[in-house]
C-alpha positions in Angstrom: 2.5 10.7 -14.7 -0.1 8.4 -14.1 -3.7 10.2 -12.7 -6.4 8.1 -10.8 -9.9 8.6 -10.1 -12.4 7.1 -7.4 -16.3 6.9 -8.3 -17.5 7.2 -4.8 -20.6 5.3 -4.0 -24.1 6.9 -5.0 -21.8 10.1 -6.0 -21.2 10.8 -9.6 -18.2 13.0 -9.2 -14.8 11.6 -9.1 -12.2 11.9 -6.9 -9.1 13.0 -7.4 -6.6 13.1 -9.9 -4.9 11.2 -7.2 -0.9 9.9 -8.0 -0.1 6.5 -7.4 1.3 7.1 -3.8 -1.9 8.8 -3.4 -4.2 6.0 -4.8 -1.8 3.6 -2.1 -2.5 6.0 1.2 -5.9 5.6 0.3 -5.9 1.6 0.0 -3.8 1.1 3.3 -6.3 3.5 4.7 -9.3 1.2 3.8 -11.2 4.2 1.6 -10.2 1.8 -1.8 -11.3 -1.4 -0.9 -11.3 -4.2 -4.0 -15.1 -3.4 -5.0 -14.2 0.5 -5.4 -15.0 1.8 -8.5 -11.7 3.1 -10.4 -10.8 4.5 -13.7 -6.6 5.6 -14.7 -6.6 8.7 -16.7 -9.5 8.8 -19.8 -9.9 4.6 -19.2 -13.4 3.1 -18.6 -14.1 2.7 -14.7 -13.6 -0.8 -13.3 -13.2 -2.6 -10.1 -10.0 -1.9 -7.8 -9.4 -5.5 -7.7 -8.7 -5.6 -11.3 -5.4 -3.6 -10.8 -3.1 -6.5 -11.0 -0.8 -5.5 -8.0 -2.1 -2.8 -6.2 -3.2 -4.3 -2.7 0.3 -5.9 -2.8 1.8 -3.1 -3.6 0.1 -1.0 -0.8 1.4 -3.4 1.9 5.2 -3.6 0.3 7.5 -1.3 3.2 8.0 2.4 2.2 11.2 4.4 2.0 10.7 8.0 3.4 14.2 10.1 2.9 15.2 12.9 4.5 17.5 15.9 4.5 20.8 15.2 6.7 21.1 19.1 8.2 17.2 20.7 7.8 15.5 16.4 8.8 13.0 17.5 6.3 11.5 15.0 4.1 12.8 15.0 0.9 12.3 12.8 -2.8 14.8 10.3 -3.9 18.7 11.4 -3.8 20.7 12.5 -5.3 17.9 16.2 -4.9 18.7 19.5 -3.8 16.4 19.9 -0.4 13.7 23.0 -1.5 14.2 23.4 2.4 17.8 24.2 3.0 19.1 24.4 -0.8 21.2 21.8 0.7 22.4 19.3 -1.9 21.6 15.7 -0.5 23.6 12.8 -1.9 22.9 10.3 1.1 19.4 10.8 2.7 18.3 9.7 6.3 15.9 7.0 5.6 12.8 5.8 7.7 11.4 2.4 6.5 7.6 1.7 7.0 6.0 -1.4 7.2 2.7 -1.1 5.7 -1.1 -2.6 6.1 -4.3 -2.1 4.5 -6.8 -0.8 7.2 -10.2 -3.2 7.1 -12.6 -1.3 9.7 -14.9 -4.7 9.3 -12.1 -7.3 10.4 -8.6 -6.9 11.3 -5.7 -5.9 8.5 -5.4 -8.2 5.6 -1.8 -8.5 6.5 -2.8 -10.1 9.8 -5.6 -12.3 8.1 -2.6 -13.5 5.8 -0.7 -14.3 9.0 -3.3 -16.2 10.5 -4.0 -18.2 7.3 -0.4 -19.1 6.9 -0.1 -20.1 10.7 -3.3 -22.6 10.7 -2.1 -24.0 7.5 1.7 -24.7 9.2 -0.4 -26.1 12.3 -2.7 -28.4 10.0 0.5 -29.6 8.3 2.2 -30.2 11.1 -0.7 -32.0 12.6 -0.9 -34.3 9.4 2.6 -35.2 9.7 2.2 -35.9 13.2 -0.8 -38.0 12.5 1.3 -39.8 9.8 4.6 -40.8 11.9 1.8 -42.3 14.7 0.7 -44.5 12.1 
């Protein structure tokens, strides 16, 4: 499996190993932001934004599963629950929507919203200026 590591700022130890999931709790939290200093397993360090994906991927909806008699969490099924040795075939499932936490502005989801709506307003402005004329 994959291990990542954070160079925190002015600190020359490095966080983690951290697994993916972890490395995405920590972008939606804000503590990876693009400029962070990464490196995956023995690589050379380099900026977060040059991991093709990874802000997408840390606002794409999570699937949590659960156990249907103990309602403890559980990994994909088909699993046997370490909880309740029960064997799960069909999980509960809890879908999150996700954001990445900015504590300068609001959550890049939102500014994406924003963007998108002025551009449909400026658009729909243009084609009202066009029909006047």
């Amino acid at each position: 499996m994959t291990q990542w590591f954070i160079q925190r700022d002015g600190d020359s130890n490095d966080v983690g190993p951290l697994s993916p999931t972890d490395l995405l709790r920590l972008v939606r939290n804000g503590e990876v932001r693009p400029e962070s200093i990464l490196r995956k397993d023995d690589s050379a360090y380099f900026r977060a934004s040059d991991v093709g994906g990874l802000f997408e991927a840390a606002m794409r909806p999570t699937i949590e599963y659960f156990c249907p008699r103990c309602k403890k969490e559980v990994s994909e099924p088909p699993v046997m629950c370490h909880h309740c040795d029960f064997n799960v075939v069909r999980a509960l499932t809890r879908i999150t929507e996700n954001t990445i936490s900015n504590p300068d502005e609001k959550p890049i989801s939102q500014q994406a919203g924003s963007s998108v709506k002025k551009w449909l307003l400026r658009k729909q402005a243009t084609k009202a200026k066009q029909k006047d004329s």
